[in-house]
PDB file of N, H, CA, C and O in Angstrom:
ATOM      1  N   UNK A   1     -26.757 -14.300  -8.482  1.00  0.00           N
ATOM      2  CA  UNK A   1     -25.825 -14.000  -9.542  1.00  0.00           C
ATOM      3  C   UNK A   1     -25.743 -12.501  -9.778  1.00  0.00           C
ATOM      4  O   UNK A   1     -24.643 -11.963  -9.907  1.00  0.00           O
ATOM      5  N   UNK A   2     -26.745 -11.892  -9.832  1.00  0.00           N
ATOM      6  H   UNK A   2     -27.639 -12.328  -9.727  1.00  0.00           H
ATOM      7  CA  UNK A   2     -26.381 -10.629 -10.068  1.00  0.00           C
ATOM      8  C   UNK A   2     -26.079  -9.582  -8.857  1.00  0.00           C
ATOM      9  O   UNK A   2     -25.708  -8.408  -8.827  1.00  0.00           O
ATOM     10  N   UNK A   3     -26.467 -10.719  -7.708  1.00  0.00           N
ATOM     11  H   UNK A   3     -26.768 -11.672  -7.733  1.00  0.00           H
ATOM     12  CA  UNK A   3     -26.006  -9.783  -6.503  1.00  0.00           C
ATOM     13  C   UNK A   3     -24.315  -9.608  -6.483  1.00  0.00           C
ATOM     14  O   UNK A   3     -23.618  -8.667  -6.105  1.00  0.00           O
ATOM     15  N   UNK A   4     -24.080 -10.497  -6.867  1.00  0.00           N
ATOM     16  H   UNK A   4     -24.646 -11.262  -7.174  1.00  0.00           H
ATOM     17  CA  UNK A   4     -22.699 -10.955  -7.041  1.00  0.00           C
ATOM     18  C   UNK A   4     -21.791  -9.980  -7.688  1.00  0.00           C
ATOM     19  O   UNK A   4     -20.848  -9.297  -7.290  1.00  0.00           O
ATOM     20  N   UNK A   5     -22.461 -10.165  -8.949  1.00  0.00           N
ATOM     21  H   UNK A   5     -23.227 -10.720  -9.273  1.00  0.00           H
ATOM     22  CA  UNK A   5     -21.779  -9.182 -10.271  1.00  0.00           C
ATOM     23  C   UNK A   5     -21.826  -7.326  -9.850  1.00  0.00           C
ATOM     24  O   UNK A   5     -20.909  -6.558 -10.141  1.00  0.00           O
ATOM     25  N   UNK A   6     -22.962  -6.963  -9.208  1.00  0.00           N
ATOM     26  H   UNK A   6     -23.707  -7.587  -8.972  1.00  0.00           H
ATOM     27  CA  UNK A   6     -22.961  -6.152  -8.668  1.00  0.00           C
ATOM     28  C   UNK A   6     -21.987  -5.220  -7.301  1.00  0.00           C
ATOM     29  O   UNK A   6     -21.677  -4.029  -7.307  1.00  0.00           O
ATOM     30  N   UNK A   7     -21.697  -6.254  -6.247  1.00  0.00           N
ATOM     31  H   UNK A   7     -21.949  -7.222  -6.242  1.00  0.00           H
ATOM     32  CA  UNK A   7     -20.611  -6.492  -5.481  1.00  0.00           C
ATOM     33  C   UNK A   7     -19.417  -6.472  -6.537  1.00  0.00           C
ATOM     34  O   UNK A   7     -18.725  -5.486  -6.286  1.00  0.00           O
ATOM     35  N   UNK A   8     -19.123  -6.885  -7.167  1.00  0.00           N
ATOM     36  H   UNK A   8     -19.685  -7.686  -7.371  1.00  0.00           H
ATOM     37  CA  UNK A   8     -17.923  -6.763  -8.266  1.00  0.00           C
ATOM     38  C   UNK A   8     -17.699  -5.630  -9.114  1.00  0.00           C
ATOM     39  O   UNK A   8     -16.668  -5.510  -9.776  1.00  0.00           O
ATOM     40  N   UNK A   9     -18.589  -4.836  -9.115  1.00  0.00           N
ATOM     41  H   UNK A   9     -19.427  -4.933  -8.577  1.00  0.00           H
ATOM     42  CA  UNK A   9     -18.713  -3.644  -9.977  1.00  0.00           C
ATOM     43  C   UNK A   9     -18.133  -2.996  -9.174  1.00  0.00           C
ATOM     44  O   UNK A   9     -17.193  -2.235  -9.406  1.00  0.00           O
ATOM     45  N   UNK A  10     -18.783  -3.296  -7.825  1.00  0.00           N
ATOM     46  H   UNK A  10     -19.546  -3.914  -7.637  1.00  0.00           H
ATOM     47  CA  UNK A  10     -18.568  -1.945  -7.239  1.00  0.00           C
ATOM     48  C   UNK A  10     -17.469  -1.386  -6.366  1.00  0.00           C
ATOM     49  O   UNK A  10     -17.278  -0.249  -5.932  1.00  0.00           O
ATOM     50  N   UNK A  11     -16.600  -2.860  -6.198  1.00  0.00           N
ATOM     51  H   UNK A  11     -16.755  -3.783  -6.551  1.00  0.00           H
ATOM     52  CA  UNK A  11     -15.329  -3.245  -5.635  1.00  0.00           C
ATOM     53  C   UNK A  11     -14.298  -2.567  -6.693  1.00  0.00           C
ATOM     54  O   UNK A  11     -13.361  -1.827  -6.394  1.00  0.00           O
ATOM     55  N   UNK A  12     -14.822  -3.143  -8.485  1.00  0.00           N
ATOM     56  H   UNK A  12     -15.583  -3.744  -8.728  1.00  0.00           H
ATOM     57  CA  UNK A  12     -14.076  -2.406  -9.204  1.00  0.00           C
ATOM     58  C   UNK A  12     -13.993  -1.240  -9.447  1.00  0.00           C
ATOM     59  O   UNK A  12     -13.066  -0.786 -10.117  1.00  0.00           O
ATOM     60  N   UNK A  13     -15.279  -0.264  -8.779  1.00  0.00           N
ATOM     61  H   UNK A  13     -16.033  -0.633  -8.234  1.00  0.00           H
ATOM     62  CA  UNK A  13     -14.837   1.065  -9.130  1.00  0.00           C
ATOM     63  C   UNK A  13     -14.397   1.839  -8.230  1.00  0.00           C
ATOM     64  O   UNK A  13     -14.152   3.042  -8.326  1.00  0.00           O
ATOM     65  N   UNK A  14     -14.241   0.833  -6.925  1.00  0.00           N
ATOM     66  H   UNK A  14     -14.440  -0.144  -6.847  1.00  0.00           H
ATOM     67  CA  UNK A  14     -13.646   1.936  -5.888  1.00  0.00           C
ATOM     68  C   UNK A  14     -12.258   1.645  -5.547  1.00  0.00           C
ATOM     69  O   UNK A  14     -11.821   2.152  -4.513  1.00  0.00           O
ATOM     70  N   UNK A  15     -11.519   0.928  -6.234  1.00  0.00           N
ATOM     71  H   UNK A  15     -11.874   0.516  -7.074  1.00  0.00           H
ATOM     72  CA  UNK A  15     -10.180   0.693  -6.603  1.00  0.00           C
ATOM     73  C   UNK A  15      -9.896   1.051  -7.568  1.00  0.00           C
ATOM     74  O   UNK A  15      -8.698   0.884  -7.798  1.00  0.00           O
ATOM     75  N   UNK A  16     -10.525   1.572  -8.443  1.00  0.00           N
ATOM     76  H   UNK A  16     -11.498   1.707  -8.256  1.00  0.00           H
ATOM     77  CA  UNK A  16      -9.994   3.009  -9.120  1.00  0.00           C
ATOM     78  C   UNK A  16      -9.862   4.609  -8.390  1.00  0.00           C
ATOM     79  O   UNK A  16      -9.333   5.545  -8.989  1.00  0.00           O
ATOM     80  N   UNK A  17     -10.319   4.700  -7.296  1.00  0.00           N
ATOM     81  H   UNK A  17     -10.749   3.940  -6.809  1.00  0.00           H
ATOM     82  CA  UNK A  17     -10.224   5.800  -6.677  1.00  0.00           C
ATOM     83  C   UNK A  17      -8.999   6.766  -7.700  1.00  0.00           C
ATOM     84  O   UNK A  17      -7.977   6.193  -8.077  1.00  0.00           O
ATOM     85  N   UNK A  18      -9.216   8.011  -8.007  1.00  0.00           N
ATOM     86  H   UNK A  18     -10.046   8.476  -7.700  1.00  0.00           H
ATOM     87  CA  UNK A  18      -7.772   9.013  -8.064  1.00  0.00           C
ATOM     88  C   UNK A  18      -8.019   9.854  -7.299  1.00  0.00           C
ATOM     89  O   UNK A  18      -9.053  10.204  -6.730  1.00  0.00           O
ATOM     90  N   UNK A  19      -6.795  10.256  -7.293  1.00  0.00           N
ATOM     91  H   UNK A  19      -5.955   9.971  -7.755  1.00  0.00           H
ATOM     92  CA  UNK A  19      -6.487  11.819  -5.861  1.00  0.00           C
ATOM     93  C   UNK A  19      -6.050  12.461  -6.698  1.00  0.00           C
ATOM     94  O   UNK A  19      -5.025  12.049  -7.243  1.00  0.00           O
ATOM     95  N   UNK A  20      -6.669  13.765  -7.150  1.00  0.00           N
ATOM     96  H   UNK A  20      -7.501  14.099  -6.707  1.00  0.00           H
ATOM     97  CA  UNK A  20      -5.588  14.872  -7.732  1.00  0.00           C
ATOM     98  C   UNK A  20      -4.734  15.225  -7.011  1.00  0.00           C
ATOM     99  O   UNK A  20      -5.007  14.923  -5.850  1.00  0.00           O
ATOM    100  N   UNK A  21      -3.546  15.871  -7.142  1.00  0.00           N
ATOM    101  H   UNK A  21      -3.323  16.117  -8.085  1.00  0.00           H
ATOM    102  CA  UNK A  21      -2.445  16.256  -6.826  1.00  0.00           C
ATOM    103  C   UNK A  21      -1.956  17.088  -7.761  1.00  0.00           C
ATOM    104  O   UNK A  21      -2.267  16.725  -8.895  1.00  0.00           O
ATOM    105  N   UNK A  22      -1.055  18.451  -7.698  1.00  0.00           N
ATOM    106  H   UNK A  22      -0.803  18.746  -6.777  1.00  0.00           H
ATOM    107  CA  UNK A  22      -0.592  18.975  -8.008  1.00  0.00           C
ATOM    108  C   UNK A  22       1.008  18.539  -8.161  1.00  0.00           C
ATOM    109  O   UNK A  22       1.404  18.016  -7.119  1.00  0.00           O
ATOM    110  N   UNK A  23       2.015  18.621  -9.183  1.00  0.00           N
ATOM    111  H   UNK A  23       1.694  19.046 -10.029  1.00  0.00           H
ATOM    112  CA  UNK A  23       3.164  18.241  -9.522  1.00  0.00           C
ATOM    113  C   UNK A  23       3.449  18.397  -8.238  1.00  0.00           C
ATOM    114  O   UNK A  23       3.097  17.449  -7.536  1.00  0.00           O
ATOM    115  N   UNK A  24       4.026  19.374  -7.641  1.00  0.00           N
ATOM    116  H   UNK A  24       4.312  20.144  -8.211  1.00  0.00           H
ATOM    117  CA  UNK A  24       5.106  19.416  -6.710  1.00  0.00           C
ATOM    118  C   UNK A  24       4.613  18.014  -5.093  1.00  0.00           C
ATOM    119  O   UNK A  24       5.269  17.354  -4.286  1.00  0.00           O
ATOM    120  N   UNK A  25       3.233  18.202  -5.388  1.00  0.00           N
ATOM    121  H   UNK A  25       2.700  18.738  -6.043  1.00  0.00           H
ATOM    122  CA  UNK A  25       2.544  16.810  -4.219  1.00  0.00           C
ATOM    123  C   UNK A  25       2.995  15.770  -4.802  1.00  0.00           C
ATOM    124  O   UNK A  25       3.353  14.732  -4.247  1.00  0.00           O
ATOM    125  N   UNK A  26       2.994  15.987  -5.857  1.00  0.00           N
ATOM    126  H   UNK A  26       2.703  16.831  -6.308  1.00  0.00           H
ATOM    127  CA  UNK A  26       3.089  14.049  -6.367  1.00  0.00           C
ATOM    128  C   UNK A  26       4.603  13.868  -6.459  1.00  0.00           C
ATOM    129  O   UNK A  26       5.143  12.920  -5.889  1.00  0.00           O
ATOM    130  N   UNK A  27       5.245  14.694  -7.112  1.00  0.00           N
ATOM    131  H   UNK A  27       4.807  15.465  -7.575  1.00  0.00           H
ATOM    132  CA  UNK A  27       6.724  14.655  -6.622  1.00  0.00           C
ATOM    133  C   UNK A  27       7.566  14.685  -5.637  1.00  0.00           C
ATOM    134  O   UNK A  27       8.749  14.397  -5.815  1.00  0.00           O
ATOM    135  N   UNK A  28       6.966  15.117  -4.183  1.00  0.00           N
ATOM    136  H   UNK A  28       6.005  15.351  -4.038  1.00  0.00           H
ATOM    137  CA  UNK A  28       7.247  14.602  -3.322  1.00  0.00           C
ATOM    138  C   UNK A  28       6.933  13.749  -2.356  1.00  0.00           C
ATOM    139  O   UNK A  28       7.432  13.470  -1.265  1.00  0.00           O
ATOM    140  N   UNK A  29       5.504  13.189  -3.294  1.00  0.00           N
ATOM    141  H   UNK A  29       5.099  13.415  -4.180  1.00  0.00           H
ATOM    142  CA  UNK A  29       5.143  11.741  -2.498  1.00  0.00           C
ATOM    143  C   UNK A  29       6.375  10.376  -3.036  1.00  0.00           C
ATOM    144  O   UNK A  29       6.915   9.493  -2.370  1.00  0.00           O
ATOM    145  N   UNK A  30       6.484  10.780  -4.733  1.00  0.00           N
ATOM    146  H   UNK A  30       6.045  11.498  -5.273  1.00  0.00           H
ATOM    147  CA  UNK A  30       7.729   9.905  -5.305  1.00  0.00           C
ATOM    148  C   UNK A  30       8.747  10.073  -4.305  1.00  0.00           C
ATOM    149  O   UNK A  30       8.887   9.006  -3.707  1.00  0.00           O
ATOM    150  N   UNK A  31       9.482  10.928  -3.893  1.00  0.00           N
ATOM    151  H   UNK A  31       9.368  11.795  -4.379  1.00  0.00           H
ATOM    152  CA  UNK A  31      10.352  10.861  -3.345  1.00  0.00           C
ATOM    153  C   UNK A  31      10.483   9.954  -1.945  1.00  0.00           C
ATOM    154  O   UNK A  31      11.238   9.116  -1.453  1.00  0.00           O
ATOM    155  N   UNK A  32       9.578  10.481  -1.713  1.00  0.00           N
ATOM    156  H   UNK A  32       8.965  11.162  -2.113  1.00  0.00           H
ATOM    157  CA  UNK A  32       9.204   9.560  -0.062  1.00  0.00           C
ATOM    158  C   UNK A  32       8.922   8.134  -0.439  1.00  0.00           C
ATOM    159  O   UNK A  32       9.403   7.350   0.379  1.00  0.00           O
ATOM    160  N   UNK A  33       8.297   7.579  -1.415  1.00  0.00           N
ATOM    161  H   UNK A  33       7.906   8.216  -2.080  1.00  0.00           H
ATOM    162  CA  UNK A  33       8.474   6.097  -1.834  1.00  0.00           C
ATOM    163  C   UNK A  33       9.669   5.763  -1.840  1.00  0.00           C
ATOM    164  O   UNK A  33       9.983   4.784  -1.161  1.00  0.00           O
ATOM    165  N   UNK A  34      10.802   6.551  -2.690  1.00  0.00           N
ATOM    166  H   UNK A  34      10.548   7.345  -3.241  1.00  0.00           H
ATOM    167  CA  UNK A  34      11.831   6.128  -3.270  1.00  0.00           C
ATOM    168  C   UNK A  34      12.804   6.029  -2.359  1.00  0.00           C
ATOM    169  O   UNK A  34      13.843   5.391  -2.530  1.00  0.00           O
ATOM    170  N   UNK A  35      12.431   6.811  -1.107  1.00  0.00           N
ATOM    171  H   UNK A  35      11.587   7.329  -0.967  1.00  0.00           H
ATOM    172  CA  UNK A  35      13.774   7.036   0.264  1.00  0.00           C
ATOM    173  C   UNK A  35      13.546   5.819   0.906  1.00  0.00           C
ATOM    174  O   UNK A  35      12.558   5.086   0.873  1.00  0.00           O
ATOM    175  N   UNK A  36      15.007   5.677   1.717  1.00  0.00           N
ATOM    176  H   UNK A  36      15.809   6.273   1.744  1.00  0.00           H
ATOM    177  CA  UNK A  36      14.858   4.377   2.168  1.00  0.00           C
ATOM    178  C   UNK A  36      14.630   4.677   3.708  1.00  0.00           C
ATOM    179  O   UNK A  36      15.236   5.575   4.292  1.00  0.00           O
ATOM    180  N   UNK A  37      13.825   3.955   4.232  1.00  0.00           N
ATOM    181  H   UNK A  37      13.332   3.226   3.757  1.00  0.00           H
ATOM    182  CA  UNK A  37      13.096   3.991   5.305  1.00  0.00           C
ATOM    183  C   UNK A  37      14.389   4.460   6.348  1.00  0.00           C
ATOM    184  O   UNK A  37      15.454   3.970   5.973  1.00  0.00           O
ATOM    185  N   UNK A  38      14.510   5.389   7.690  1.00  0.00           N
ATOM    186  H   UNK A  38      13.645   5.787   7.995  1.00  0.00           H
ATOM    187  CA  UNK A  38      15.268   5.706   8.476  1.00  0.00           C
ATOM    188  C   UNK A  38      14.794   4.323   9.304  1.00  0.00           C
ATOM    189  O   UNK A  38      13.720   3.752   9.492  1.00  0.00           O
ATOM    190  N   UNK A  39      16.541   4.050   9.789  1.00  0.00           N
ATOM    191  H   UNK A  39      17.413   4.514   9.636  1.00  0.00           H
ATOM    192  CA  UNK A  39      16.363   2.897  10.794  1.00  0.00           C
ATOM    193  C   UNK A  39      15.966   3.293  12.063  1.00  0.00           C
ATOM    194  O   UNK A  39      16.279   4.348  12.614  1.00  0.00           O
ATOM    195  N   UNK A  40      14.944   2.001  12.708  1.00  0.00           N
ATOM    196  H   UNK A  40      14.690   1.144  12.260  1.00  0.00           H
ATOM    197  CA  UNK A  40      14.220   1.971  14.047  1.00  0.00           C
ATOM    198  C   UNK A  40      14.631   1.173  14.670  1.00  0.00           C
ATOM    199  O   UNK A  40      15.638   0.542  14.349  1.00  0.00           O
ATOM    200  N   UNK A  41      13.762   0.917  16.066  1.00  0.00           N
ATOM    201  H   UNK A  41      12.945   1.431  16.326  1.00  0.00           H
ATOM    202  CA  UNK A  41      13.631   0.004  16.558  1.00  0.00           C
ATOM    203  C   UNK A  41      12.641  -1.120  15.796  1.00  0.00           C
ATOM    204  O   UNK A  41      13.110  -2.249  15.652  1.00  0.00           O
ATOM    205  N   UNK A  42      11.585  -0.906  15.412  1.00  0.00           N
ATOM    206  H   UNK A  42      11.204   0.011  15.529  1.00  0.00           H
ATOM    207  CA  UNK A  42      10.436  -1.433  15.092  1.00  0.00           C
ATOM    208  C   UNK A  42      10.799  -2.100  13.563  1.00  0.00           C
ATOM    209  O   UNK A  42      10.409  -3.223  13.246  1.00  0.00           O
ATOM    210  N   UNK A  43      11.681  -1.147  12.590  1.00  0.00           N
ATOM    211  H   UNK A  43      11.998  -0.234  12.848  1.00  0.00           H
ATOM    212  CA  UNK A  43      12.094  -1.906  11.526  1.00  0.00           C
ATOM    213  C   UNK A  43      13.273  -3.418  11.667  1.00  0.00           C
ATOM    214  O   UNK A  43      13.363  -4.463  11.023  1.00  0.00           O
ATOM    215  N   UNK A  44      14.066  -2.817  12.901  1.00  0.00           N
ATOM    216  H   UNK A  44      13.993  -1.968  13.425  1.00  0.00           H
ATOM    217  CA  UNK A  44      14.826  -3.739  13.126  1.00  0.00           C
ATOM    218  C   UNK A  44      14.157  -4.967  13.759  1.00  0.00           C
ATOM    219  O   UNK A  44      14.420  -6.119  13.416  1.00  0.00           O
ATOM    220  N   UNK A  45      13.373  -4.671  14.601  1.00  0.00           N
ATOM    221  H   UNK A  45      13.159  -3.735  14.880  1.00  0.00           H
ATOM    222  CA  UNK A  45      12.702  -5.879  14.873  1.00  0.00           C
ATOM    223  C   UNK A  45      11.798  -6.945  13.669  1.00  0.00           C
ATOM    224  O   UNK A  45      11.792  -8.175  13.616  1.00  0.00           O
ATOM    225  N   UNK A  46      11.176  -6.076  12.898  1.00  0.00           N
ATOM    226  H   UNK A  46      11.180  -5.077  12.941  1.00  0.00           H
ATOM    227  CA  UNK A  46      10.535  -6.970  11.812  1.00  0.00           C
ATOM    228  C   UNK A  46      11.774  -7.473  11.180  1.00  0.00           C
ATOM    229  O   UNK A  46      11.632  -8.581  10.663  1.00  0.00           O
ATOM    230  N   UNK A  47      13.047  -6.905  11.077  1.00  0.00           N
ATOM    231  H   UNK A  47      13.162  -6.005  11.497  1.00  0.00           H
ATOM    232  CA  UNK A  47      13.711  -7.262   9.690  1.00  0.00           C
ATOM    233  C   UNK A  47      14.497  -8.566  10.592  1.00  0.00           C
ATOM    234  O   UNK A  47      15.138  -9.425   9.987  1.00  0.00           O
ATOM    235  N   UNK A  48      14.350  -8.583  12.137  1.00  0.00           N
ATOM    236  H   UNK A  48      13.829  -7.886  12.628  1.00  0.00           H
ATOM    237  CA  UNK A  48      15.286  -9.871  12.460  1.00  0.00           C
ATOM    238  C   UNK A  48      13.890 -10.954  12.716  1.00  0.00           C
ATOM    239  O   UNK A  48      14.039 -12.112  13.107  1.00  0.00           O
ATOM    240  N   UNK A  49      12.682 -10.400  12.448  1.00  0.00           N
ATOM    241  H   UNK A  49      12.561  -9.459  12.131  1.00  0.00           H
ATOM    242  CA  UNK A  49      11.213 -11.515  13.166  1.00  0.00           C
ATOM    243  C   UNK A  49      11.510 -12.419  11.728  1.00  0.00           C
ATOM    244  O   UNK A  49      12.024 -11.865  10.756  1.00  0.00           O
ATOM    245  N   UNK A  50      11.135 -13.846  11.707  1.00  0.00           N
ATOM    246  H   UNK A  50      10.717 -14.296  12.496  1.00  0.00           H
ATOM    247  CA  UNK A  50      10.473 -14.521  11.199  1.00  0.00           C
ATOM    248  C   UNK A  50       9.446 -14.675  10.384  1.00  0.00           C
ATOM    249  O   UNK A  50       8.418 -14.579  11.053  1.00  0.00           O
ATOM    250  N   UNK A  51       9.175 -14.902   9.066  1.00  0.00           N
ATOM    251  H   UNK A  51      10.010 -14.980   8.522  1.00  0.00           H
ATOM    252  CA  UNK A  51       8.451 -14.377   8.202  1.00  0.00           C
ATOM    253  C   UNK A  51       7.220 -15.413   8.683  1.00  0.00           C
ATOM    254  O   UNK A  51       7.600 -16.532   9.026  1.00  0.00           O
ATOM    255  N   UNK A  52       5.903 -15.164   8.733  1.00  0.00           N
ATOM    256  H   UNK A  52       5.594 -14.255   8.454  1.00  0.00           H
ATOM    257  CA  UNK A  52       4.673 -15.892   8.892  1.00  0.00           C
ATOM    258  C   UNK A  52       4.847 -17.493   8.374  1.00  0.00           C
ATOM    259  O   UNK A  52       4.746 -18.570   8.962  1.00  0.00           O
ATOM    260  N   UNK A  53       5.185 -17.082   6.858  1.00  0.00           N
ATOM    261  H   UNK A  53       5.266 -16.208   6.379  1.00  0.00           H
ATOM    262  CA  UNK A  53       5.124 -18.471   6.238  1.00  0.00           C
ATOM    263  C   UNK A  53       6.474 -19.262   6.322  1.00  0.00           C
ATOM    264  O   UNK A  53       6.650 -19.922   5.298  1.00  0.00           O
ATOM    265  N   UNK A  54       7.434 -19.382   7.205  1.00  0.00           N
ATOM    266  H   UNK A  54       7.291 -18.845   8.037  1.00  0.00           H
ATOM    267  CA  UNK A  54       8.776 -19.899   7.560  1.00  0.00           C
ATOM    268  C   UNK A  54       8.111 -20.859   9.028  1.00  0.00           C
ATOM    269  O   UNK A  54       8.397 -22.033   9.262  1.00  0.00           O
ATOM    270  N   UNK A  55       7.221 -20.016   9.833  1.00  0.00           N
ATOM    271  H   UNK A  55       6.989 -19.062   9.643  1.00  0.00           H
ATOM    272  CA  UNK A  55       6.829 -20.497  10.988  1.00  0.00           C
ATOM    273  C   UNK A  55       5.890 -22.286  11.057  1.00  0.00           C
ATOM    274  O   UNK A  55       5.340 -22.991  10.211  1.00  0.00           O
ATOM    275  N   UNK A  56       6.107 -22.380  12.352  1.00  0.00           N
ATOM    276  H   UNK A  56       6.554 -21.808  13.039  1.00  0.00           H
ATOM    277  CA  UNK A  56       5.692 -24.062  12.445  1.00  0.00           C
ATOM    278  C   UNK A  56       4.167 -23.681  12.673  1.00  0.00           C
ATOM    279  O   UNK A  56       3.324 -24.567  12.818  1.00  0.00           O
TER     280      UNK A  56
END
């Protein structure tokens, strides 16, 4: 049990991780979230594949 709870602590504090960043970093990491991906080959292929859970 407390090995347990311990494993859980420690899962929870490293998914808190932060990264400082300076405005102009973090504002252009937003941006790059917010752009829409340039088309590929590789996007086009996922976007015509079959989703996992559709499959037999």
């Amino acid at each position: 049990m407390l090995g347990a709870a311990r494993v859980a602590a420690e899962e929870a504090v490293l998914d808190q991780a932060v990264i400082p960043v300076g405005h102009k970093a973090y504002t252009a990491f937003l941006a790059r979230l917010d752009a829409a991906p340039e088309p590929n080959e590789n996007l086009r292929r996922t976007m015509r594949s079959q989703p996992p859970w559709a499959r037999d």
